[in-house]
Backbone and ligand atoms as CSV (ligand in chain L), in Angstrom:
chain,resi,resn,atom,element,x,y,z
A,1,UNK,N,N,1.255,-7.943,6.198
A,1,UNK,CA,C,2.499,-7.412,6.741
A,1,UNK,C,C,2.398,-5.882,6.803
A,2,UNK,N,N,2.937,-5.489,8.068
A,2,UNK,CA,C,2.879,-3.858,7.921
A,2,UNK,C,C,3.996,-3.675,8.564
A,3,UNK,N,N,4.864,-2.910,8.034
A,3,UNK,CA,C,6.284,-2.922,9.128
A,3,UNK,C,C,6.546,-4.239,8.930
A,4,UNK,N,N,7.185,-4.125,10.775
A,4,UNK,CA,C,7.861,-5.346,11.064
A,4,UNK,C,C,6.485,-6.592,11.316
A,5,UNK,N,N,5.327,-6.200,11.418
A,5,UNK,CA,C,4.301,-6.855,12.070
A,5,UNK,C,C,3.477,-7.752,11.009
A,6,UNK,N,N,3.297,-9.044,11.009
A,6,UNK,CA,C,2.522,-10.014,10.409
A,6,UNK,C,C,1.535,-9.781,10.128
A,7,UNK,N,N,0.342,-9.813,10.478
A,7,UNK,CA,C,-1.054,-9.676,10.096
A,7,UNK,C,C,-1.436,-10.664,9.441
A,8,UNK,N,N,-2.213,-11.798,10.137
A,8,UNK,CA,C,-2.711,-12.995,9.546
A,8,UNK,C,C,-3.579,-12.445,8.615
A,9,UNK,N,N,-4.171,-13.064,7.701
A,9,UNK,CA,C,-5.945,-12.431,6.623
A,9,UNK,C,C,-6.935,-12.672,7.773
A,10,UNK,N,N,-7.490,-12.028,7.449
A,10,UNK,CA,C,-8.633,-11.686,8.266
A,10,UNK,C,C,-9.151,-11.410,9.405
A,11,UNK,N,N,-7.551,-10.777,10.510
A,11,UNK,CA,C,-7.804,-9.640,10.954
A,11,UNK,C,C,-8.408,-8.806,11.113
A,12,UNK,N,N,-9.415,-8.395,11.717
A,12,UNK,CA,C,-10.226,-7.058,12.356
A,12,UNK,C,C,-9.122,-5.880,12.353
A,13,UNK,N,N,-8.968,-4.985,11.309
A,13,UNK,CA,C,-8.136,-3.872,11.777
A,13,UNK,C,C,-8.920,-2.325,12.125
A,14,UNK,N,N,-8.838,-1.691,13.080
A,14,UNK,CA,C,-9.521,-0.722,13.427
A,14,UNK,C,C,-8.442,0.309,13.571
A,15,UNK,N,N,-9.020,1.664,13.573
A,15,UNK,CA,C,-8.061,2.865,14.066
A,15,UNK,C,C,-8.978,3.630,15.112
A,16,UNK,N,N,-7.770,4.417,15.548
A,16,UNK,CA,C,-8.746,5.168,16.692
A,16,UNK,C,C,-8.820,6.740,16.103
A,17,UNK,N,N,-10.300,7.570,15.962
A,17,UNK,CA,C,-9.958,8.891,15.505
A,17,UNK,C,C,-9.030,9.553,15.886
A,18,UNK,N,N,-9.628,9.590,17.388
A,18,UNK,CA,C,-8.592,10.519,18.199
A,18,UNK,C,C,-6.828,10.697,18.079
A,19,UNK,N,N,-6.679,9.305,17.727
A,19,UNK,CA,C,-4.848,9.548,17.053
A,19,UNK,C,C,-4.742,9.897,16.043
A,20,UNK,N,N,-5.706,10.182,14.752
A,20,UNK,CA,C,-5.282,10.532,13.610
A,20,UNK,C,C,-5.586,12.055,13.567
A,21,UNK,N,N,-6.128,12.505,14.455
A,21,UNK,CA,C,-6.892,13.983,14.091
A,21,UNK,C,C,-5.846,14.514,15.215
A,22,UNK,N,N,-5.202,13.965,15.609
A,22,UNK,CA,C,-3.959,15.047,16.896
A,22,UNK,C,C,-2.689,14.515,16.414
A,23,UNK,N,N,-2.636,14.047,15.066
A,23,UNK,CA,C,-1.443,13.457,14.881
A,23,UNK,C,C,-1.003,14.485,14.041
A,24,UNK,N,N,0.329,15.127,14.985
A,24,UNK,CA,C,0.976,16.133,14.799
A,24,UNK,C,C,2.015,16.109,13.482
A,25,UNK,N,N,2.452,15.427,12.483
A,25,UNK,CA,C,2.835,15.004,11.670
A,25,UNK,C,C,1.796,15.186,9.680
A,26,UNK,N,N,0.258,15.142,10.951
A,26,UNK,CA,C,-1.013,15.181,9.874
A,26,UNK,C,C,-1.326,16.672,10.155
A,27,UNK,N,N,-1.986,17.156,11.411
A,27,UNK,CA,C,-1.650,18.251,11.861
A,27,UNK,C,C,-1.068,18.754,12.680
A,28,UNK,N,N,-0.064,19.855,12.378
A,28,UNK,CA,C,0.741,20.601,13.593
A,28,UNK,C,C,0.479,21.509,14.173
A,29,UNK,N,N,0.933,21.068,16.038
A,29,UNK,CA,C,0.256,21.458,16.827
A,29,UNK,C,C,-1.599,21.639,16.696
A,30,UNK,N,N,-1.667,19.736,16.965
A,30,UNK,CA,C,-3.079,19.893,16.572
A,30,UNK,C,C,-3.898,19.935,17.461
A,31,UNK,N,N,-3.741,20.919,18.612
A,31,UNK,CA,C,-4.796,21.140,20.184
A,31,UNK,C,C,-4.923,22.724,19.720
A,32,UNK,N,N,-4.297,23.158,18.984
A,32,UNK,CA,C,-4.484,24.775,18.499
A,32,UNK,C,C,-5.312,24.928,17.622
A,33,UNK,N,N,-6.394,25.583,17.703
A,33,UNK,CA,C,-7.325,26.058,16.765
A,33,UNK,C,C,-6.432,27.058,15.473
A,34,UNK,N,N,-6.625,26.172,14.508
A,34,UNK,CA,C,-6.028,27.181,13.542
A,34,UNK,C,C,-6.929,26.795,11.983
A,35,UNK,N,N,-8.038,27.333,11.726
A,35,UNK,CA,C,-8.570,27.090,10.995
A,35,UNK,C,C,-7.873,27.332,9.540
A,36,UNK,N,N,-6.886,28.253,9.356
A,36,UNK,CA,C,-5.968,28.528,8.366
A,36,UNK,C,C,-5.360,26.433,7.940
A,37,UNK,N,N,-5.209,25.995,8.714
A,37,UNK,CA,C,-5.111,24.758,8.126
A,37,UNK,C,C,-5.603,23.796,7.178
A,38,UNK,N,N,-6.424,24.341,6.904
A,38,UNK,CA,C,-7.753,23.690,5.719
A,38,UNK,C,C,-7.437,24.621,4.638
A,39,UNK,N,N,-6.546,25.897,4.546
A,39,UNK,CA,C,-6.671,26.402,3.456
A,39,UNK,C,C,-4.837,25.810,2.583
A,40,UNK,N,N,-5.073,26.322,1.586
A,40,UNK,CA,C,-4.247,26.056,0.557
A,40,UNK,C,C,-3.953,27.193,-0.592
A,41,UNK,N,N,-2.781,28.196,-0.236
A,41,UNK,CA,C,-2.836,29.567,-0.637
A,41,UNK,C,C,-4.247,30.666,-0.868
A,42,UNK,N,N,-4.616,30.047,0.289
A,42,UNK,CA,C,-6.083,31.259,0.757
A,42,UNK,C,C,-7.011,30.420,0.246
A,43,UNK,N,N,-7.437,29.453,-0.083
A,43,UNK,CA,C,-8.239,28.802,-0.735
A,43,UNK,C,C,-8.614,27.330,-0.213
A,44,UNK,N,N,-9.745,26.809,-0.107
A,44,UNK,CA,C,-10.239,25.884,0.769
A,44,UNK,C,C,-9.412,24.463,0.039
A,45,UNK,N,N,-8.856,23.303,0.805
A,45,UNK,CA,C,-8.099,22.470,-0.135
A,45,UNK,C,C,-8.918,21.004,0.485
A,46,UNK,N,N,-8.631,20.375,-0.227
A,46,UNK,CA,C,-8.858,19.021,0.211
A,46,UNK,C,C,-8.063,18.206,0.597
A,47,UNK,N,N,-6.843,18.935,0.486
A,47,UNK,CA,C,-5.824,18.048,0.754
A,47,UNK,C,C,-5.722,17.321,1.795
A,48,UNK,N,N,-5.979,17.625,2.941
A,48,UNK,CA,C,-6.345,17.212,4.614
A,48,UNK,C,C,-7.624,16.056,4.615
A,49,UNK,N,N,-8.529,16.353,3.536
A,49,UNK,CA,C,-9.751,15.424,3.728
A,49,UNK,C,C,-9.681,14.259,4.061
A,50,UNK,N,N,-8.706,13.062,3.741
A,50,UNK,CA,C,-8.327,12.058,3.871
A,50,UNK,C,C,-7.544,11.791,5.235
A,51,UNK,N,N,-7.418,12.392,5.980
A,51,UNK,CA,C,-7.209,12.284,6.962
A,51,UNK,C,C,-8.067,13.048,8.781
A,52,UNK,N,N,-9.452,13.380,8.118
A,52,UNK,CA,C,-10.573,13.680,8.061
A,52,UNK,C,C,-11.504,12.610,8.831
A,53,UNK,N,N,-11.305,12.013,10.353
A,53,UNK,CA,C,-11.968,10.917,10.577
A,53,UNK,C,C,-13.072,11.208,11.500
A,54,UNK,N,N,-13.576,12.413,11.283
A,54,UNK,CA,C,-14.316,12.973,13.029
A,54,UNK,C,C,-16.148,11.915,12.687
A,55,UNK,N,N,-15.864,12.008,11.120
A,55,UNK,CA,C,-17.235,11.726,10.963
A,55,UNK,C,C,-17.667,9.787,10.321
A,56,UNK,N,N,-16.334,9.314,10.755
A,56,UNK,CA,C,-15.891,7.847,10.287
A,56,UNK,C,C,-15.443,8.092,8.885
A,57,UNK,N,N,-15.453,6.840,8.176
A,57,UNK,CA,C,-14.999,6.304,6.926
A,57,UNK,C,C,-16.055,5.292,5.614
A,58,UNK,N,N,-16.190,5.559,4.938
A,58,UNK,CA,C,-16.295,4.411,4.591
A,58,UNK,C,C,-18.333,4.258,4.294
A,59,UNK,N,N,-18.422,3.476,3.886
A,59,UNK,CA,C,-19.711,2.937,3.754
A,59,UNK,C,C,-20.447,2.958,4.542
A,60,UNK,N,N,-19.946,3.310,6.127
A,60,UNK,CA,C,-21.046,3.894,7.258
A,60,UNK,C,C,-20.518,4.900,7.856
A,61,UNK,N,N,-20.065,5.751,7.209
A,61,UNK,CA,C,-19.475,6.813,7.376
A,61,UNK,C,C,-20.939,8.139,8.089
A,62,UNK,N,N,-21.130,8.671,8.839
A,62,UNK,CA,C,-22.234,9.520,9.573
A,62,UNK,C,C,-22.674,9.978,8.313
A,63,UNK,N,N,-24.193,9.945,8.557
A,63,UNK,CA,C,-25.009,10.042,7.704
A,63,UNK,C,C,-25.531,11.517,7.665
A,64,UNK,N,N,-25.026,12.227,8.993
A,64,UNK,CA,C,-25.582,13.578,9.552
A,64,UNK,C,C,-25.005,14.711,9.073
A,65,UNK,N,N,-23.318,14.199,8.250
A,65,UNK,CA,C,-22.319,14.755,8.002
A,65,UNK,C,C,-22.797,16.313,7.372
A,66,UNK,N,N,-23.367,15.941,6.898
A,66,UNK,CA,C,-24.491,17.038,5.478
A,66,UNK,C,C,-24.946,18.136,6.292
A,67,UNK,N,N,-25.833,17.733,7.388
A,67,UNK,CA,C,-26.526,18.515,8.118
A,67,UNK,C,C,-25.562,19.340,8.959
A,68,UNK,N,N,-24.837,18.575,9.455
A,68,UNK,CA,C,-23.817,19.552,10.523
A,68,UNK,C,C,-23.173,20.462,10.044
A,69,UNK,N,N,-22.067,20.351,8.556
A,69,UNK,CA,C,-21.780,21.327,8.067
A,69,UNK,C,C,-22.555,22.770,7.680
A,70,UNK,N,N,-21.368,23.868,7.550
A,70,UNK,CA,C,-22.674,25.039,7.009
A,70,UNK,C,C,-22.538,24.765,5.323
A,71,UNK,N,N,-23.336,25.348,4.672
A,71,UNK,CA,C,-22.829,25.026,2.879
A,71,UNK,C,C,-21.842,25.475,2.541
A,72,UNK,N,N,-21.522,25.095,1.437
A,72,UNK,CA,C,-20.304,25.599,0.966
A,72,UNK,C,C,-20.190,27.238,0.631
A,73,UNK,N,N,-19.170,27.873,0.880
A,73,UNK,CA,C,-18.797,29.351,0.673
A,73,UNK,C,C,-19.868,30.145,1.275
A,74,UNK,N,N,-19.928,29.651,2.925
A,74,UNK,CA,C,-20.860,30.448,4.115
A,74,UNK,C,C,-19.466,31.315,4.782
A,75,UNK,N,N,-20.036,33.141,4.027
A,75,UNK,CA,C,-19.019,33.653,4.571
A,75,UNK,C,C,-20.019,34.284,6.366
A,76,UNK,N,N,-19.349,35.246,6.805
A,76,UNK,CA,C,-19.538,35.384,7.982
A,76,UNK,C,C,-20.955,35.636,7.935
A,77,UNK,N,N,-21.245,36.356,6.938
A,77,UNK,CA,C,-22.889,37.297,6.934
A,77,UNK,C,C,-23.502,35.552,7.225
A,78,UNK,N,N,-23.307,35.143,6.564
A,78,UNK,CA,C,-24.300,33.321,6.204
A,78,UNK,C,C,-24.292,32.882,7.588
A,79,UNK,N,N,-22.867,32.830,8.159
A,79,UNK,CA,C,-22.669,31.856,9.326
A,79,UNK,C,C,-23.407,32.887,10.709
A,80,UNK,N,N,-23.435,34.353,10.502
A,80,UNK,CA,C,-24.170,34.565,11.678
A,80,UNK,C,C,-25.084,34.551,12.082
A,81,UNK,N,N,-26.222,34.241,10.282
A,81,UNK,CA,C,-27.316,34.388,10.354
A,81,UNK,C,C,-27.399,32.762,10.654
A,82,UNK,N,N,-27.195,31.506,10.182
A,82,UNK,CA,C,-26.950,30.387,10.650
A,82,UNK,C,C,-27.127,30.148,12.649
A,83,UNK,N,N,-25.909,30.900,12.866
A,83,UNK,CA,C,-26.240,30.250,14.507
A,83,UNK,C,C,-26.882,31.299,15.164
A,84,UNK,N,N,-27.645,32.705,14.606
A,84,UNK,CA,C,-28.456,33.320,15.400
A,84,UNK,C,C,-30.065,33.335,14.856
A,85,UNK,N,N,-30.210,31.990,13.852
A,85,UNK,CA,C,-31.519,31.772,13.791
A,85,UNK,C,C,-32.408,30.927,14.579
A,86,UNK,N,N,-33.646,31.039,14.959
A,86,UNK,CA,C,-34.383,30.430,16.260
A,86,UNK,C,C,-34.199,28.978,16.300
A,87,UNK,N,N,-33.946,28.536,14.790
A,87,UNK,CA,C,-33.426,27.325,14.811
A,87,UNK,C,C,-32.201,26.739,15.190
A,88,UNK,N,N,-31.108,27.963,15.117
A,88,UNK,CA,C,-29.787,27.068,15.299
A,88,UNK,C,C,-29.498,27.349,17.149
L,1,HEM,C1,C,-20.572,16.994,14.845
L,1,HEM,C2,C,-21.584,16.131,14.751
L,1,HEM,C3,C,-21.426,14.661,14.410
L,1,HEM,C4,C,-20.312,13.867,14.454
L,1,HEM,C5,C,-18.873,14.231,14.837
L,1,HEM,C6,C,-20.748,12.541,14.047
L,1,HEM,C7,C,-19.907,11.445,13.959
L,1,HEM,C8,C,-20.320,10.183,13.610
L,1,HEM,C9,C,-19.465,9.021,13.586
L,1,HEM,C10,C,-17.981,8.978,13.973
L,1,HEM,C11,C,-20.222,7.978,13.158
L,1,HEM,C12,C,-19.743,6.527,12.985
L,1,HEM,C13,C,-19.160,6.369,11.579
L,1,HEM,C14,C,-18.551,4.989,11.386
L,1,HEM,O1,O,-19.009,4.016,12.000
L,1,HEM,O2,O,-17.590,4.877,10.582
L,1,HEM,C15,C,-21.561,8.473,12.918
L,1,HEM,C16,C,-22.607,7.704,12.460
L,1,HEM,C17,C,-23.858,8.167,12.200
L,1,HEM,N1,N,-24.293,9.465,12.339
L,1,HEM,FE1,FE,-23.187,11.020,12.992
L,1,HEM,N2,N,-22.087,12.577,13.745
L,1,HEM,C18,C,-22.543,13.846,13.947
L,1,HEM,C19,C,-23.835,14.303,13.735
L,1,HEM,C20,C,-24.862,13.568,13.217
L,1,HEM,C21,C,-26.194,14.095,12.924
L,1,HEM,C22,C,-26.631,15.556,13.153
L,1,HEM,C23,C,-26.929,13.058,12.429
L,1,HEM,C24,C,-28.363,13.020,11.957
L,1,HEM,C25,C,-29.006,14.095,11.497
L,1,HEM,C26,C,-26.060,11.888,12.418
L,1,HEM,C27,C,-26.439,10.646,11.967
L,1,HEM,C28,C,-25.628,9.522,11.968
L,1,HEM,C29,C,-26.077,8.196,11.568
L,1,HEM,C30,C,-27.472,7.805,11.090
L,1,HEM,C31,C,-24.961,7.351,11.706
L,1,HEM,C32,C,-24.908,5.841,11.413
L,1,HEM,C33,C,-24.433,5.603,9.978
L,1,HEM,C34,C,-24.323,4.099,9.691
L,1,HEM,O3,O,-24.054,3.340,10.612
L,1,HEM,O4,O,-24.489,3.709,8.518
L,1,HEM,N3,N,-24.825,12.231,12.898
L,1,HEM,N4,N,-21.592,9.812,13.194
């Protein structure tokens, strides 16, 4: 049961990213780049993580996730040297 809606057992239930990551309620005005949204009185939060689906969920959740990010506490000096190395 969810809501008003039944749900026999064993149901296939799926979500779609794209509605949870523009869902304005999760984030507002979420077509605006506002990277200030991830913080939490100036400070990086997790609070948002859980609603976090760009890279799936779960036990097959992208395996690449690691690689794509920059590391943790890459301030600008890190990140310019990052995308202006022959590699990036
Ligand atoms: C911005 C870049 C990327 C995004 C947004 C992305 C997103 C995703 C998504 C949505 C899935 C499916 C997750 C699911 O089924 O729940 C996935 C799976 C996967 N991704 Fe990525 N990915 C990215 C980059 C990469 C990179 C760079 C690699 C490899 C170095 C990679 C390797 C994989 C693999 C191996 C899977 C399959 C995992 C499995 O089925 O167990 N991805 N990715």
């Amino acid at each position: 049961m969810y809501k008003d809606y039944v749900i026999p057992a064993g149901t296939p239930i799926s979500q779609t990213p794209y509605f949870i990551l523009t869902h304005p309620g999760v984030f507002p005005e979420p077509h605006i780049f506002r990277p200030e949204r991830w913080l939490d009185g100036g400070k990086l939060s997790n609070k948002l993580d859980k609603y976090f689906v760009a890279f799936g969920k779960g036990s097959r959740q992208c395996l690449g996730m690691k690689f794509v990010y920059p590391p943790p506490r890459t301030g600008p000096r890190e990140l310019s040297a990052l995308l202006c190395s022959p590699l990036g």
